[in-house]
Every structure is written in structure tokens, then in C-alpha cells.
N, C-alpha and C positions, 0 to 999 in steps of 0.2 A: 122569315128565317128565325131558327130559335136565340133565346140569346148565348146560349153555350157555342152555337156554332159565329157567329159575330166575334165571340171573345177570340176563339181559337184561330179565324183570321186575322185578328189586329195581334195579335201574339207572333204567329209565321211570318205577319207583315213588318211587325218589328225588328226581328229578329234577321229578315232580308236586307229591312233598309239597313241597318246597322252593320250584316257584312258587305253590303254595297257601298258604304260608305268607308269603309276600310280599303275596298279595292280601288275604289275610283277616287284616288286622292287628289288633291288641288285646292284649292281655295273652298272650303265644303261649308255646310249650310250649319255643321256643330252636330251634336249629338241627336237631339229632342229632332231637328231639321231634317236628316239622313231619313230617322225612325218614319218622320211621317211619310216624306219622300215614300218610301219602302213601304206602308201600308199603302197607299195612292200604288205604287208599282206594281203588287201584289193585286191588285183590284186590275190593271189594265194587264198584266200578264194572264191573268183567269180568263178575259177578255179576248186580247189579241193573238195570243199563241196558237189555241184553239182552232183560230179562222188561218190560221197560217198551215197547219196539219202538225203543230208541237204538240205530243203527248207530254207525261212527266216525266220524262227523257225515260221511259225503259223500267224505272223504278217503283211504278204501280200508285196507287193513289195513299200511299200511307205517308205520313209526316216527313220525311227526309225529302219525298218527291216535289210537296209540297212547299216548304222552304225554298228547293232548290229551283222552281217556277216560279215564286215571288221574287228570289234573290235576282234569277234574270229577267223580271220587270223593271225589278227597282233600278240595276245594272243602268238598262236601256233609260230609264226616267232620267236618273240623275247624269246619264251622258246627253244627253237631251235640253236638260235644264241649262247646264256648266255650258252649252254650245250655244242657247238661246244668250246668254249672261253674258259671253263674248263679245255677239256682236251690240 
């Protein structure tokens, strides 16, 4: 992978965990925590969606679609995390 394409997912991956961590409030991991959160989400939303039959919801593979597939990684991570943390 080149390294422009590396930067430009830890960028979307940012930018998800960050509104994922705005959405899913509670007790949260803090800023830097969310972001990373969100690029780890970003990586298994590329991942698992895929093998689920989730395209970029309809909105084609440019930037917005992009975000909005990491955003709901990160979503699903950090409800994940905050559930494991519970018990």
C-alpha cells in the first residue's frame, strides 16, 4: 500500500472515530482514545461489512462513503468496547 493511500485512511479513520465518539456518549476513552478507536473501526468496517453484503451505503466509493463506512465501524467498536467494560 502506498503511503498516500495509509495517510488517507488514518485521516477517514480519524475523523469516524471522532464522530463515533460524539455519538456514542458515556463514559468515553477521550479524544486521542475515540480517534484511535475509529481508525481500528475503519480497518474492521473495510473488513466486515463487505462479507455482510454492506456496500458504501449507495454513495459510491468517493470520500463521504468512505467516512460514512468507517464512522459505522467505529459506531459498532466503541459499542462493543463500552459493553465489554461493563461487565
Amino acid at each position: 500500500m502506498p503511503v498516500q493511500g495509509l495517510i488517507i485512511i488514518l485521516i477517514v479513520g480519524a475523523l469516524a472515530g471522532w464522530l463515533a465518539g460524539v455519538v456514542v456518549r458515556g463514559r468515553g476513552f477521550g479524544l486521542i482514545g475515540d480517534i484511535v478507536v475509529g481508525i481500528v473501526g475503519a480497518f474492521l468496517a473495510g473488513w466486515l461489512l463487505p462479507k455482510l453484503g454492506v456496500g458504501t451505503l449507495g454513495l459510491g466509493g468517493g470520500w463521504i462513503g468512505s467516512v460514512l463506512f468507517a464512522f459505522i465501524g467505529a459506531v459498532i467498536l466503541l459499542l462493543l468496547i463500552r459493553l465489554i467494560r461493563r461487565l
